[in-house]
C-alpha positions in Angstrom: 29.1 -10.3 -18.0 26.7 -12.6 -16.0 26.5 -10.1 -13.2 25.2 -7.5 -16.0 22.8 -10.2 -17.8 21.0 -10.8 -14.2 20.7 -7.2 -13.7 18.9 -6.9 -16.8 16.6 -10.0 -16.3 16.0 -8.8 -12.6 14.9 -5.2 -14.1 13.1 -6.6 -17.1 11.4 -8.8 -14.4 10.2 -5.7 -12.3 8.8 -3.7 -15.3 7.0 -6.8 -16.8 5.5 -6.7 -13.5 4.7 -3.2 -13.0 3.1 -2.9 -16.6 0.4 -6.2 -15.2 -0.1 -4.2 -12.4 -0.5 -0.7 -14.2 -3.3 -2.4 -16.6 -6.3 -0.7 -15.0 -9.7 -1.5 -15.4 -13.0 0.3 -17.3 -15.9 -1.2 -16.0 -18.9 -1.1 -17.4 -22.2 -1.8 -15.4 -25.1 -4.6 -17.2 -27.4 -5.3 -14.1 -28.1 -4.9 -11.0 -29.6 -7.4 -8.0 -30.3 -7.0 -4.3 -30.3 -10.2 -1.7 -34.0 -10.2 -1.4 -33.9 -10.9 -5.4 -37.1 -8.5 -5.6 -37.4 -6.0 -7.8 -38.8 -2.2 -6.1 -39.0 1.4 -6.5 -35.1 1.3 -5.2 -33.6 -1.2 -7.1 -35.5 -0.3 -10.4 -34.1 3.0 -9.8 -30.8 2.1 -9.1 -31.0 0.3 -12.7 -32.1 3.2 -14.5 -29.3 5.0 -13.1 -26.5 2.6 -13.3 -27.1 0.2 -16.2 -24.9 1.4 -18.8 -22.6 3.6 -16.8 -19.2 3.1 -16.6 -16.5 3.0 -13.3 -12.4 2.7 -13.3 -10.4 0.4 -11.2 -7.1 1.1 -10.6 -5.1 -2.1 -10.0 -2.7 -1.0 -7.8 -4.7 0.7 -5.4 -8.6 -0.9 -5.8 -9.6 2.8 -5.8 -12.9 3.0 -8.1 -14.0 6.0 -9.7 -16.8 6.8 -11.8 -20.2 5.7 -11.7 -19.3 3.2 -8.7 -17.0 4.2 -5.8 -15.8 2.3 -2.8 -13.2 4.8 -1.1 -15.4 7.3 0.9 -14.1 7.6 4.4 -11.6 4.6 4.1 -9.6 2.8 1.6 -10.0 0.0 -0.3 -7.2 -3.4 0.1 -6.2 -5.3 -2.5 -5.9 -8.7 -1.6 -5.1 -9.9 -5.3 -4.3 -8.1 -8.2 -5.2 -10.7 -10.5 -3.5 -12.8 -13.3 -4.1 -15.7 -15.7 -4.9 -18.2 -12.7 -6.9 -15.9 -10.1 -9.3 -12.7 -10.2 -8.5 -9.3 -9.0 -9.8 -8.7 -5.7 -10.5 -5.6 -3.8 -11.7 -5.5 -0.3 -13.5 -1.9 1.5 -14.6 -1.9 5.1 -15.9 0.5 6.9 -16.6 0.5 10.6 -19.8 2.4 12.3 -17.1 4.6 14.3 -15.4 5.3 11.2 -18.0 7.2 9.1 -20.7 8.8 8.9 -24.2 7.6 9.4 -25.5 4.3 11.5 -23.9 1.9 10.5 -21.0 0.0 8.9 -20.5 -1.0 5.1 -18.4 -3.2 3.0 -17.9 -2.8 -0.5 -16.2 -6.1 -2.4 -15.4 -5.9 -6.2 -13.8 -9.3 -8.2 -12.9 -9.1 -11.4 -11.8 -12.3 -13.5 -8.8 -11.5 -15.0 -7.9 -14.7 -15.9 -10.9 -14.9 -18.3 -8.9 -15.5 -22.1 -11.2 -12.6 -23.4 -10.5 -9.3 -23.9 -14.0 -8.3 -21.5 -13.2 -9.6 -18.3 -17.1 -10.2 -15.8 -17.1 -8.6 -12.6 -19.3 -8.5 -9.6 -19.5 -5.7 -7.1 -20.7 -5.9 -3.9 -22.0 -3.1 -2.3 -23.3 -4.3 1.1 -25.9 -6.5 0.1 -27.1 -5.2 -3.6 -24.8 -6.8 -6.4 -23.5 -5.2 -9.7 -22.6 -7.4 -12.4 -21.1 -6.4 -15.7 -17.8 -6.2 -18.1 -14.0 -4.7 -17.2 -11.3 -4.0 -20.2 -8.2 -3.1 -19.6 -7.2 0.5 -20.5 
């Protein structure tokens, strides 16, 4: 009987697990910056574009689609996959050699998952021009 009870805990356990990791994100996009922190043609652009748009996240993989992507040539790593004490964290590199183009990129996106509300902020790097805005789960 107590071989049977921790089998059930140790599956119970797994799915709990699996069911945090399978709550993906819906992101939607509120602003936009770039390092310099001045506005121009590109960035004011950019926010008439993106502002408003929506991206998913999938937790298990850091793969975004949508509006936003980060997994053109390479993949993204997930370094955390969040929970009440840390934010999700998903890492994209991409090496000159391994792409197209001049030069390298890396794409960073945090989410704070252990925000109590339902809208959890993110920030999205995307080599040096930020994207801030909301994530639910879905």
């Amino acid at each position: 009987m107590l071989r049977v009870a921790f089998a059930v805990a140790l599956v119970l356990t797994g799915i709990t697990a699996r069911a945090q990791e399978g709550r993906d994100y819906l992101c939607t996009i509120e602003r936009i910056a770039n390092a310099e922190g001045v506005d121009d043609k590109s960035l004011e652009m950019r926010r008439k574009n993106f502002v408003g748009q929506q991206f998913s996240v999938s937790r298990r993989t850091g793969i975004m689609s949508g509006a936003l992507k980060n997994s053109y040539f390479t993949l993204p790593e997930v370094i955390d996959i969040g929970s009440s004490g840390n934010s999700f964290k998903a890492v994209t590199t991409m090496r000159r050699e391994q792409g197209m183009g001049p030069g390298s990129n890396v794409h960073v996106l945090v989410v704070r998952e252990y925000e109590s509300s339902p809208k959890k902020t993110f920030v999205y790097l995307d080599n040096d021009e930020l994207y801030f805005g909301k994530c639910i789960h879905f």
